[in-house]
Every structure is written in structure tokens, then in C-alpha cells.
N, C-alpha and C positions, 0 to 999 in steps of 0.2 A: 443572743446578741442580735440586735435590728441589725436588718440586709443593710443601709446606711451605714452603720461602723463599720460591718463587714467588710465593703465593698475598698473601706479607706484604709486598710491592712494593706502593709506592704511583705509580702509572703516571701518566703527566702527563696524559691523558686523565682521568683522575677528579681529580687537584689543578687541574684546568682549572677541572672542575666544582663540586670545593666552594671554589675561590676565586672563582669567576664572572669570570674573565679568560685572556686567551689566553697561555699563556705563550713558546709558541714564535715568537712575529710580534713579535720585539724587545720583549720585557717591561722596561718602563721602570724596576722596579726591581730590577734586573741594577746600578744603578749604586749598591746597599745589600748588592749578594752580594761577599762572601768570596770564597765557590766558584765564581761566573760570574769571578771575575777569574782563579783559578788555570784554568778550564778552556782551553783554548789555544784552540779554535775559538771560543767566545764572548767572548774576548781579543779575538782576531785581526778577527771579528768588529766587535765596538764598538771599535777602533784603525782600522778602515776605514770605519763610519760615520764617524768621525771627520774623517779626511781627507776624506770627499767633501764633509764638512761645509765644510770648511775649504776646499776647490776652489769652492765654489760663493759662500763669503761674497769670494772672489777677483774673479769675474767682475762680484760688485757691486760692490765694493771702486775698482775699476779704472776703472769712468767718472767716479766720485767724484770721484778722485785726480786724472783728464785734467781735470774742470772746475775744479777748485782751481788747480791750476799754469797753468793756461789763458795768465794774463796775464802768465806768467814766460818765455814763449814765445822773445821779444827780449832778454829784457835776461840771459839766464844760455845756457852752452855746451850743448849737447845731453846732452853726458854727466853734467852735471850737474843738467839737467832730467830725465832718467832716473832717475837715483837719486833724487831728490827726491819721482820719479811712485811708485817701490818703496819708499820707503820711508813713504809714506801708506798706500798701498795694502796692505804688509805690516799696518801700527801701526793700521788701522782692521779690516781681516778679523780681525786677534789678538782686538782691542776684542769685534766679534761674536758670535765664536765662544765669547770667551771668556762674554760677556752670554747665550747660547743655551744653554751647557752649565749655566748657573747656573739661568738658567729651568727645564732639564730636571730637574735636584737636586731645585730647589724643589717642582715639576709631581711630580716620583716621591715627597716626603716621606710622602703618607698609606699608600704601598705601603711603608713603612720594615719595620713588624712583618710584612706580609707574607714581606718578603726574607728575614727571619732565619728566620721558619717552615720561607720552601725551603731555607736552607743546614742548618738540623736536620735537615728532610726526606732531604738529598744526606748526611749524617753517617749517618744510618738506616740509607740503602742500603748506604753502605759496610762498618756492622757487616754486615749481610745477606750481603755479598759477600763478608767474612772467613771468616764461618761457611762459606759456600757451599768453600771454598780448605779447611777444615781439614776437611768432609765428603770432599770428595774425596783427599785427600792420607790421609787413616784407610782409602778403599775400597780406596788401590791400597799398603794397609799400611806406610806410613812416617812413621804414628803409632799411637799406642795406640788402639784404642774407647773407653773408660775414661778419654780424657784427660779430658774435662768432662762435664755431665749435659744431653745434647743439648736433652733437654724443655724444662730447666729455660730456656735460651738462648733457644728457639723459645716458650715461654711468656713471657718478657721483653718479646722484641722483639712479640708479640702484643701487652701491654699499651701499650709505647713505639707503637706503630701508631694503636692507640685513640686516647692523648692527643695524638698528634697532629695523627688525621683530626675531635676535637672542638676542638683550637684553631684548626683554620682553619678551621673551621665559625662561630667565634665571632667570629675577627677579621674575615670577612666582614660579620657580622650588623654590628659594631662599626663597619666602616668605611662600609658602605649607609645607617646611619641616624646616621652624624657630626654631621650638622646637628642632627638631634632630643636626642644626647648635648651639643652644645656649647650649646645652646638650653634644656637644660634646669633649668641652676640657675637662669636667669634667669626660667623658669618658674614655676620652685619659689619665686623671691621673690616672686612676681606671685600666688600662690595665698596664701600667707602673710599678702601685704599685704593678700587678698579677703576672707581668714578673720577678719582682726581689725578690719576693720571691717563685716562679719557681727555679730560678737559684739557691735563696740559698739554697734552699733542696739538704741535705746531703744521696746521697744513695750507701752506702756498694757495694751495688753487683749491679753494672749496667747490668750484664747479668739476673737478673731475671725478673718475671714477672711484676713486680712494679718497676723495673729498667726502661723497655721497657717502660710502658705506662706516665713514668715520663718525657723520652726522648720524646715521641710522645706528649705532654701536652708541654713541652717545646718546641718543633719548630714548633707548635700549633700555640702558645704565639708570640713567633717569628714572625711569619708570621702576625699574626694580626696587633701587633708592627708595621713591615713593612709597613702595607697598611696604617693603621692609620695615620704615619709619610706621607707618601705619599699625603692623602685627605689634613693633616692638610699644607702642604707646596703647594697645588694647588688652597688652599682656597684664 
């Protein structure tokens, strides 16, 4: 691959970095990628965490099941207390696993936008890797030179780079400070409700010393107002 496509690879060592997450150490929202499911290794992958999930809510599963039937011990055939033991034991690990993997959903939802950044991301490289396929197939002449305007390609996927090493820049900042974003209309009402009755204060003698510091507490207010309006109209 020419040092030019190389260089427009976005390496998962730096999307570690500007998403502030590990992505190789079972990234939990693999279960919002497209592309983690067609990959086979990270298929194969989360279909084997799977089962050992499922082997382990087994082994708990299993004493359960022995104390529930405990007292059917006498009064039913072995083969029948058997089935009875698998068939809790099955209907309670499903219960589990199935309650664990919903936890897990729920647990990956704020990495949702993140997932679709890396499936763009893996879309990216693939143009990348076309281009790389029709340089080489041009050097060993079983295309034209002339097929398309290489620059023009490699100036594309430069811009396609940018917007997308500034959107995960962004849905980082966005997702670190969620609390401060979901916190903040309720903010924004709370300064609103400060402003107007600011305003309603009635003071006699605006030249005195609780005149002043009313004035200065009001375009205090104002001011905040102002910016508050600002954030919430850029959001």
C-alpha cells in the first residue's frame, strides 16, 4: 500500500485514543456494530462468550433446581425427577442469561453513537482498501492510469478522515459530560426561575448599597441567562 493511503488509516491505537476506551478487550458496544457481527472472529468471538455465559448460569442453575425438587424425592420415579431437575435448571439459566444479555444492551446503550462511528470508521478503511486494489492492478497494467483522478480520491478520503477523527472527538466530549447535558434544561429552568425573580425585586432606593449589589446580582443573572441561551441553541 502507497505511504498516502497508509498514512489515512485510522489505527485502532489512536480511535482508542480519541474515544478514551479500549476497544480490543471485548468492547461492549460490538453488540450496536453491523461490522462486529459480519466479522467472523468477533462472531465467533461473542457466540463463545455466550456459551460460557450460558455454562456458568448452568452450574448455578443446578443447585437451585436440586433444592426445589428436594421434596419430590419419594413421591415421583427418578426419571422423572430428572427431567423435572433439567427442565428448571434449563427454564431458569435461559431466565439468566437471557436477564444478563438485556442488562448488557442496556449497559452498552450510551456506546450506541459510538458503534456506528466504528462501523463508518471499518466502511472508510474499506474504500481505502479499494483504492489500495485499483493502484495496484494500474502498476501491474490491467487498468488504465487515467481510470480516475487519484488526487482527487486521496483528497476525499482526507476530508472523510477529518470528519470523522472530529466526530468522535465530539461524541467523547458528549458522552463524558451526559450528566451535565441531561442536567442541563433543568438547569436552564432553575436560572430562569433566579432571573425573574431577580427582576421582581422591588427596591426603593436604587442608589443604595443593596440597590447596587441587586443591580450587580441582576446583570449577573443576565449574563448567565445569556450564555445558557447560547449553549442551549448550539446544542
Amino acid at each position: 500500500m502507497k505511504l498516502d493511503l497508509e498514512q489515512l488509516k485510522i489505527p485502532e491505537k489512536e480511535l482508542e485514543e480519541l474515544s478514551s476506551i479500549a476497544l480490543s478487550d471485548g468492547f461492549a458496544g460490538d453488540l450496536y456494530r453491523s461490522a462486529a457481527l459480519r466479522d467472523r472472529q468477533k462472531l465467533f468471538s461473542l457466540l463463545l462468550n455466550e456459551l460460557l455465559i450460558f455454562c456458568v448460569t448452568l452450574v448455578v442453575s443446578l443447585p437451585v433446581a436440586l433444592l426445589v425438587t428436594k421434596n419430590q424425592v419419594n413421591s415421583v420415579s427418578d426419571a422423572a425427577l430428572f427431567v423435572r431437575v433439567l427442565q428448571i435448571t434449563l427454564a431458569l439459566s435461559l431466565a439468566i442469561a437471557v436477564g444478563w444479555n438485556v442488562y448488557k444492551w442496556v449497559k452498552a446503550k450510551p456506546l450506541e453513537t459510538l458503534a456506528s462511528l466504528l462501523d463508518e470508521v471499518e466502511k472508510y478503511h474499506e474504500v481505502i482498501q479499494a483504492l489500495d486494489i485499483i493502484d495496484r492492478l494500474t502498476a501491474a497494467g490491467n487498468l488504465p492510469a487515467n481510470l480516475m483522478n487519484r488526487e482527487d480520491a486521496v483528497e476525499a478520503l482526507q476530508i472523510t478522515r477529518e470528519s470523522l477523527v472530529c466526530a468522535l472527538r465530539t461524541e467523547r466530549i458528549l458522552r463524558e459530560n451526559k450528566d451535565f447535558i441531561d442536567r442541563r434544561y433543568e438547569l436552564f429552568a432553575n436560572i430562569e426561575s433566579n432571573l425573574a425573580a431577580l427582576m421582581a425585586l422591588d427596591v426603593s432606593d436604587r442608589a443604595s448599597e443593596y440597590g447596587r449589589l441587586l443591580n450587580e446580582a441582576l446583570e449577573i443573572g443576565m449574563s448567565v441567562h445569556k450564555e445558557v441561551r447560547k449553549l442551549q441553541n448550539e446544542r
